[in-house]
C-alpha positions in Angstrom: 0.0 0.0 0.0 1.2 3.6 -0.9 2.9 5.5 2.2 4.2 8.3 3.5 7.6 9.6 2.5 9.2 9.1 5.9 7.8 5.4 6.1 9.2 4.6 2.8 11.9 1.6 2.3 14.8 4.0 2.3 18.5 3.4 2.4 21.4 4.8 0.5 24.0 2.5 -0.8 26.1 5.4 -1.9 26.5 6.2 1.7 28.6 2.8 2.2 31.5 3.9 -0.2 34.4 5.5 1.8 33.4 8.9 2.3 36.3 10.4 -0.3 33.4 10.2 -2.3 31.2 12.3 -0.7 29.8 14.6 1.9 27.8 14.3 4.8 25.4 16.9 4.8 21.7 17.6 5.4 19.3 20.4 4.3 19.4 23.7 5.1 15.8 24.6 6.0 14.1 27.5 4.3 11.4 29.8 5.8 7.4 29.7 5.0 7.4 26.7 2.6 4.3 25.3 0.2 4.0 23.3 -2.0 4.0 24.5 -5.7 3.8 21.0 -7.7 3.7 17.4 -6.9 3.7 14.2 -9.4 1.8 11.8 -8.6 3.1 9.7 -11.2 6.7 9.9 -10.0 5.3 9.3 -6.5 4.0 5.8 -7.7 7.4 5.0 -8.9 8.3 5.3 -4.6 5.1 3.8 -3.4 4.2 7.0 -1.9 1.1 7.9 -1.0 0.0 10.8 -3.3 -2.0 12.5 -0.6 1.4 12.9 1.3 2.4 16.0 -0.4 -0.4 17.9 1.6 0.7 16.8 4.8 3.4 18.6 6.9 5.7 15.9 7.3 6.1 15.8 3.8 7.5 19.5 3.7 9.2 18.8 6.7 11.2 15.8 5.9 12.2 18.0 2.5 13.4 20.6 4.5 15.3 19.0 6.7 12.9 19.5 9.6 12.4 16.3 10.2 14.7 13.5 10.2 14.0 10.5 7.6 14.9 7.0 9.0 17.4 5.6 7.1 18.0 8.1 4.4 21.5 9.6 5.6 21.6 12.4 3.1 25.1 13.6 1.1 26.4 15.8 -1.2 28.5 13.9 -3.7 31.8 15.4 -5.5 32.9 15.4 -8.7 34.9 16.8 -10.9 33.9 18.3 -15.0 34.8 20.1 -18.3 32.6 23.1 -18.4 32.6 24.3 -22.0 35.9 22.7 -22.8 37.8 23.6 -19.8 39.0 21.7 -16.6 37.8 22.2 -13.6 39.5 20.1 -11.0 36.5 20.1 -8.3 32.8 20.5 -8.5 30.0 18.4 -6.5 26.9 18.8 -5.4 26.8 22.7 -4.6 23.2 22.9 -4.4 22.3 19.5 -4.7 21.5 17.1 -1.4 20.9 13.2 -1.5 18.7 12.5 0.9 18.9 8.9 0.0 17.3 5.9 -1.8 13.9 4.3 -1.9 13.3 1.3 -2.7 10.2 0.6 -4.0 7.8 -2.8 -4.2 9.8 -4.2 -7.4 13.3 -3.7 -6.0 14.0 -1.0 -8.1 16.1 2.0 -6.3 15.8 5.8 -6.7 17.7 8.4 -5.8 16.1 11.2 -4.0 17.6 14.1 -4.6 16.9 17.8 -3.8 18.2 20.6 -5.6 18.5 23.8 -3.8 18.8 22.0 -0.2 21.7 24.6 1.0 25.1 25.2 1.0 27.9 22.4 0.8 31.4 22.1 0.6 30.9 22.0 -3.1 29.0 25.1 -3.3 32.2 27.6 -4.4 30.8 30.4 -2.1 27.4 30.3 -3.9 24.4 30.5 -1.8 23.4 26.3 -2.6 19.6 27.6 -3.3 17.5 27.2 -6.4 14.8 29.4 -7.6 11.2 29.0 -8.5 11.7 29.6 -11.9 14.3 27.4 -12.9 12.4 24.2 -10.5 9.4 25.1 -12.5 11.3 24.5 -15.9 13.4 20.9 -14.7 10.2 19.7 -13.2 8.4 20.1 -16.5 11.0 19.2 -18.6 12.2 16.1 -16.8 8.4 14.6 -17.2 8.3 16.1 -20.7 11.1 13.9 -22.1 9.3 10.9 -20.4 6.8 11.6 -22.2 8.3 11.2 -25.0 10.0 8.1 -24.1 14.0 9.8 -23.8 15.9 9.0 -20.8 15.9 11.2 -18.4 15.2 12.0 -14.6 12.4 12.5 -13.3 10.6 15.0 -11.1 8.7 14.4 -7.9 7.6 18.0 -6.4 8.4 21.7 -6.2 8.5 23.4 -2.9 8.4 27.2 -2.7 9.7 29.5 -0.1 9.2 33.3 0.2 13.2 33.7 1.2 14.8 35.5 -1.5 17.5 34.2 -3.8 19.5 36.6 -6.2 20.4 35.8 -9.3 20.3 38.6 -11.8 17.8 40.0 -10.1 16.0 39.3 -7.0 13.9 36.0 -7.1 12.1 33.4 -4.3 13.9 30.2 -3.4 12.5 26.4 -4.2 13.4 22.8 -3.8 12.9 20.8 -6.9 13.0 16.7 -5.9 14.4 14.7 -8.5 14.4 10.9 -9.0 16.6 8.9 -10.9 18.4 5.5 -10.6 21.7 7.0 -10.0 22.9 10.5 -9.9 26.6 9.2 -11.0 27.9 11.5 -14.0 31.0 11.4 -16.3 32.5 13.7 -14.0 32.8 11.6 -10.8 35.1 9.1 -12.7 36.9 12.5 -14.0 37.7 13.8 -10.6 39.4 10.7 -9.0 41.3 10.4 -12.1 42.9 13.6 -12.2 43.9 12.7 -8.5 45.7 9.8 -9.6 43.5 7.9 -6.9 43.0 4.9 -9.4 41.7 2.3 -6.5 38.6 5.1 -6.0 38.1 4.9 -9.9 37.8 1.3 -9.5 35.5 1.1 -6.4 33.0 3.6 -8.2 32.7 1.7 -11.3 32.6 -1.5 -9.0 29.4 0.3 -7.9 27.6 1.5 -10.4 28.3 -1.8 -12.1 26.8 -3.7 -9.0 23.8 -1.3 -9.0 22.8 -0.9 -12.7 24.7 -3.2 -14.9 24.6 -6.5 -13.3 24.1 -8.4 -16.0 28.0 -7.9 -16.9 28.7 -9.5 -13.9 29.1 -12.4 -15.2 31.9 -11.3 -17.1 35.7 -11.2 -15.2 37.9 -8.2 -15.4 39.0 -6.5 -17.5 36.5 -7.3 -20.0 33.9 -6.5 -17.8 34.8 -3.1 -17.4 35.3 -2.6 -21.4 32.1 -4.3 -21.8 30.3 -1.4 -19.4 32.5 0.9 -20.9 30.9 0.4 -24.5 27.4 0.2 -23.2 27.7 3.9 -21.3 29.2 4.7 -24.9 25.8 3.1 -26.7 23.6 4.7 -24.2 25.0 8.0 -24.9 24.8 7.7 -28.8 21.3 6.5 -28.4 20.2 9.5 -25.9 21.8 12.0 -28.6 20.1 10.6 -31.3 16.6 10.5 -29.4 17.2 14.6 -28.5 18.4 15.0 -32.3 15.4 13.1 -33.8 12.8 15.3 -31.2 14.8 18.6 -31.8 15.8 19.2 -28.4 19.0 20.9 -27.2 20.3 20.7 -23.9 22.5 23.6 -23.5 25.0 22.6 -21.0 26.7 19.3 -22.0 29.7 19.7 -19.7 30.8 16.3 -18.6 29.8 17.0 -14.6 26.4 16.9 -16.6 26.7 13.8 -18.6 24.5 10.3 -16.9 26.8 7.4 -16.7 22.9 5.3 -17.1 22.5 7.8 -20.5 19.9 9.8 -19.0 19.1 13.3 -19.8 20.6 15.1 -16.7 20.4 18.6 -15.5 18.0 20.4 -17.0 18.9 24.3 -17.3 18.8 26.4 -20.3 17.7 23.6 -22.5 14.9 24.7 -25.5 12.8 22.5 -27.9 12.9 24.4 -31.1 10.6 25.7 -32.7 11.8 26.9 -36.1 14.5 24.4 -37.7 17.7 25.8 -37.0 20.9 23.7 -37.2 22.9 26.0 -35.3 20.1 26.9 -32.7 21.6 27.6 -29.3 19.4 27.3 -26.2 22.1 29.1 -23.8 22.4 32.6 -23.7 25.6 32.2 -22.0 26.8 29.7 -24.5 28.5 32.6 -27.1 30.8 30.3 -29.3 27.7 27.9 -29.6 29.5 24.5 -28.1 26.6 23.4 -27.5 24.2 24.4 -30.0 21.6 22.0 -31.7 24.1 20.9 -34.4 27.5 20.0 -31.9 25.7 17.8 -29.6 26.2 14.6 -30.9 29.9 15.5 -31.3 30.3 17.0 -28.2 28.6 13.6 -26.7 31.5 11.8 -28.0 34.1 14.2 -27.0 32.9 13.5 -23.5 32.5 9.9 -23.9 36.5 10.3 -24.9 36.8 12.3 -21.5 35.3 9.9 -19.9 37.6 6.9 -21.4 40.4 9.0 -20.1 39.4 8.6 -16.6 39.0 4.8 -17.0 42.4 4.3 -18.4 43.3 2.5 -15.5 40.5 -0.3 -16.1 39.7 -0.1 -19.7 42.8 -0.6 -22.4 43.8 1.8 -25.2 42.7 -0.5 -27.4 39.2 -1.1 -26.1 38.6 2.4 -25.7 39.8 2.8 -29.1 37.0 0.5 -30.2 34.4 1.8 -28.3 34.8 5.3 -29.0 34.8 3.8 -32.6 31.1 2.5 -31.9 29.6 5.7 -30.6 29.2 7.2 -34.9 27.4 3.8 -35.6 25.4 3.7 -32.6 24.4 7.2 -33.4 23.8 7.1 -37.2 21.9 3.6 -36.9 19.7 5.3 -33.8 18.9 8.4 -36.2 18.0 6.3 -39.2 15.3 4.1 -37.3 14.3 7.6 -35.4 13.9 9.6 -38.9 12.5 6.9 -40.9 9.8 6.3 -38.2 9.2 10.6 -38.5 9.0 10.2 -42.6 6.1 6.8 -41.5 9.0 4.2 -43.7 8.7 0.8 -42.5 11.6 -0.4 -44.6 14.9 1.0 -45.1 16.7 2.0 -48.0 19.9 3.0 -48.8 18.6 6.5 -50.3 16.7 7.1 -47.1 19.3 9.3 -45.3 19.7 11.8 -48.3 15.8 12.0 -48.3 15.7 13.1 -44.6 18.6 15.5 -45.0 17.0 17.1 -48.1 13.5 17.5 -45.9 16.0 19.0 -43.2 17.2 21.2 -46.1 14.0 22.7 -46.6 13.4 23.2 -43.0 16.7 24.6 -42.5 16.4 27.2 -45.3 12.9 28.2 -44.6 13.1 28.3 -40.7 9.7 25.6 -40.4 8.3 24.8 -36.9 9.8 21.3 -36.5 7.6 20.0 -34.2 4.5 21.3 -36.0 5.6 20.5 -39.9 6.3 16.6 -38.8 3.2 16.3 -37.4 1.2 17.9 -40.4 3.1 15.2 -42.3 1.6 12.6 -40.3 -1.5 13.1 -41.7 -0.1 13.9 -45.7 -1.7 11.9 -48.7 -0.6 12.3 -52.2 -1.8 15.1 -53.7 -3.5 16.6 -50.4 -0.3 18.7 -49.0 -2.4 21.9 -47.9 -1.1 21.6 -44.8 2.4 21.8 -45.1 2.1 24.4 -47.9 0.6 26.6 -45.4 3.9 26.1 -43.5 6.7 26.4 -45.9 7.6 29.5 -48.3 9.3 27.3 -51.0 6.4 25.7 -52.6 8.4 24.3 -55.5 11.0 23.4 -53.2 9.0 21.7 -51.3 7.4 20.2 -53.7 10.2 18.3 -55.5 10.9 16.8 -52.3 7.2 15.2 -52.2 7.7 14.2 -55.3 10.7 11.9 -53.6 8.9 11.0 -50.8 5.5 9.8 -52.5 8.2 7.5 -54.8 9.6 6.0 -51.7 6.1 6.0 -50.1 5.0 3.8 -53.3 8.2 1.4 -53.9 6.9 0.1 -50.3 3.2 -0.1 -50.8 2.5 2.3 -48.0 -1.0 2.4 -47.0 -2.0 6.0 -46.0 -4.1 4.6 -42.7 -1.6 2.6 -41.0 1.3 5.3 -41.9 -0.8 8.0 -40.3 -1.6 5.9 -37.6 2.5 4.9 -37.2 3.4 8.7 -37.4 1.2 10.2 -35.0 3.2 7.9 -32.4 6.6 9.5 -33.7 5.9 13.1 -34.0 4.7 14.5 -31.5 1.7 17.4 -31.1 3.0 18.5 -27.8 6.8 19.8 -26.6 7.9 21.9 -23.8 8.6 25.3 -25.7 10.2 27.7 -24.0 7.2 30.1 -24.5 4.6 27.4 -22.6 7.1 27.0 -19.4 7.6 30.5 -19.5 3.9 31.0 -19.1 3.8 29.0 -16.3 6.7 30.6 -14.8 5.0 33.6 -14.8 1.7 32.4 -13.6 3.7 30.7 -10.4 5.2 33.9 -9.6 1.9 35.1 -8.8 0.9 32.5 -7.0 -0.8 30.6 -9.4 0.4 26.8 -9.9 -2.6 25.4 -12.1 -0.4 25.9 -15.5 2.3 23.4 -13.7 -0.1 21.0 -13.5 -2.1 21.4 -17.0 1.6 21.2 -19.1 2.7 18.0 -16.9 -0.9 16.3 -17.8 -0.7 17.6 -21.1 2.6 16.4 -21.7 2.4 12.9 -20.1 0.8 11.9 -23.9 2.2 14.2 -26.3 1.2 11.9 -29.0 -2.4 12.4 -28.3 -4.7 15.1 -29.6 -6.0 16.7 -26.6 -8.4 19.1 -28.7 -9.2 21.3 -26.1 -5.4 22.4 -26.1 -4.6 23.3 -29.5 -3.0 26.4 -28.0 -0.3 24.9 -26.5 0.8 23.3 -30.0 0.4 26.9 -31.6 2.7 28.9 -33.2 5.0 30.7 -30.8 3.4 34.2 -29.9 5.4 36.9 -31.6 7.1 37.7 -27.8 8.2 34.2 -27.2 11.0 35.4 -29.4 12.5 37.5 -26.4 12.7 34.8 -23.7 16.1 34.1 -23.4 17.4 31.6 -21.1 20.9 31.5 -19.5 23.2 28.8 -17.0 21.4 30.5 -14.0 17.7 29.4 -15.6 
């Protein structure tokens, strides 16, 4: 039966390494809290009773008010390359693991809270979060899910009426985040770069005991190559899946990389909304590392970061070959991914210049992505109203329907069943930047219902919803001016 969050199952196996790997440290309380969101879908993942998050204890065991039995919260460090550069120390500077529940099937999850205070980690920042940017990782996190990508997930928001300051003043929040491990490229980085190669090996020990068990089986060092490659595949995989739903994350540092290959860290990230290669989500990112186009190169440069760090378990030459997997792993991902968009259920060899032409046009004519593929969804030969209405380049466009209603014929498609295939892989519903900024807004008032309506609405962003055909709209004409930063 569902409980309360303090009469969970909790423990936290993390806690049992040596504590080089981390610090003890509990929440900092904050003043006059509420509660601005809660999931009730991420609380079944816990067993939680869902009517928990009106109860005091709940805000009090969040706060660090009240002691959870068991749950022997931590900050964890680690180390990163921020935007190219080394940066020998980071760790949880705002972050707090309470712990781990473990839930009815045996499955663990970290229970995190960002903004809990101040740690050792915090580089004399202030270790708080604000409403705003809690509002946009909750949303995002279950938005992704939604959409079947990797990626942690979000149990509540807690507000507080103690200020924050970031570029201006704002109010402070908790966000709680779930996820199977919060171990990142970077805590393999740090203990590297500290030549403290027995550490190295008693994290990967870990995470291999915890979430890769089936290469148990296999003895060292294989076994470590073997993981090795798999956090390799998993990362292709998860850039291919952002690639293919035209999301950018906007900080792929490695302290921000998953070693599961789950999307991690949610700050100035954007869904766009016209195709742009080079569309950069950061306002802080000037050179554009990280813009739409570099991530899946950028993914491998860390991946090659983080085969640096495991030189002492992994041989050149099987790093070598797993780096060498990552392109494949990607390419092969974005093929299935792109051919499902375009509603092919065969492949062919010509299908990748068909998909880059498309992108072409989209490219060239600055199309809504999200709103184009789903119009496509529903295309027939000779009935392309729709998308006309969308792109300038009529003749342009037109050639390349020409293409596609070839293809669509060498294959038999049936227009029914590829609609019906193609409404599953495009999706009517994202998280633009415009619809969380909404809800920002609306919070800041004191108004949460718009939390709640976008995580519903986003939970199936497959289906029609027809009541909500706003929030699939064009972007208003002053979305253009949000502009979202590191500190978002």
């Amino acid at each position: 039966m569902p409980r309360p969050l303090k009469d969970l199952r909790w423990d936290n196996s993390f806690a049992r390494l040596p504590e080089t790997f981390y610090q003890r440290v509990g929440p900092t309380p904050l003043p006059n809290l509420s509660l601005v969101a809660f999931n009730p879908d991420a609380a079944a993942l816990l067993d939680l009773d869902p009517a928990d998050g009106a109860r005091p204890d709940f805000l009090a065991a969040l706060n660090g008010d009240l002691v959870i039995p068991g749950s022997q919260p931590l900050a964890t460090i680690y180390a990163g390359h921020q935007f190219g550069v080394w940066v020998p120390e980071l760790g949880d500077g705002r972050a707090i693991l309470l712990g781990e529940v473990i839930g009815r099937q045996h499955q663990r999850w970290d229970v995190q809270l960002k903004g809990g205070g101040p740690t050792r980690f915090s580089r004399m920042g202030d270790g708080r979060a604000v409403l705003r940017s809690t509002i946009r990782e909750y949303l995002a996190g279950e938005a992704m899910h939604g959409l079947g990508i990797p990626t942690t997930r979000a149990l509540a928001i807690v507000g507080s009426d103690a200020p924050v300051y970031r570029e201006q003043a704002e109010t402070a929040a908790l966000l709680v985040r779930l996820a199977p491990t919060h171990v990142r490229f970077g805590s393999f980085e740090l203990f590297a770069s500290r030549g403290m190669t027995d550490a190295v090996t008693q994290l990967a020990d870990y995470v291999i005991d915890m979430h890769f068990a089936h290469l148990l089986t296999l003895a060292a060092p294989a076994r470590y190559a073997a993981w090795y490659r798999e956090v390799i595949d998993r990362t292709a995989r998860l850039m291919a899946a952002w690639t293919a739903t035209g999301f950018a994350h906007g900080v792929m540092n490695t302290d921000n990389m998953s070693i599961l290959g789950l999307t991690l860290d949610y700050g100035p990230y954007g869904w766009m909304d016209a195709y742009d290669r080079g569309f950069i989500p950061n306002h802080s990112d000037a050179s554009g590392r990280y813009a739409f186009d570099q991530q899946p190169q950028v993914g491998l440069w860390n991946c090659a970061r983080l085969g640096e760090a495991l030189h002492s378990l992994v041989s050149e030459d099987d790093a070598v070959a797993a780096l060498a997997s990552y392109r494949a792993t990607f390419e092969l991902e974005m093929d299935r991914l792109m051919r499902a968009k375009l509603g092919l259920a065969t492949a062919e060899p010509t299908d990748g210049a068909l998909v880059a032409e498309l992108l072409g046009v989209l490219h060239d004519g600055r199309v809504d992505y999200t709103r184009f593929f789903r119009s496509l969804s529903r295309y027939a030969t000779n009935n392309a109203i729709a998308l006309h209405a969308q792109v300038a380049d009529a003749d342009r466009l037109n050639g390349w329907l020409a293409r596609y209603d070839q293809r669509l014929l060498r294959e038999g498609s049936i227009d029914a069943s590829r609609h019906e295939r193609m409404l599953r892989a495009n999706p009517k519903f994202v998280l633009r930047n415009w619809l969380a900024q909404e809800a920002i807004a609306d919070a800041e008032t004191g108004n949460y219902e718009r939390i709640e309506k976008l995580r519903v609405l986003l939970k199936t962003p497959f289906d029609e919803h027809p009541d909500d055909d706003r929030y699939a709209a064009k972007p208003p004409e002053w979305a253009q001016e949000i502009a979202v930063s590191c500190s978002s």
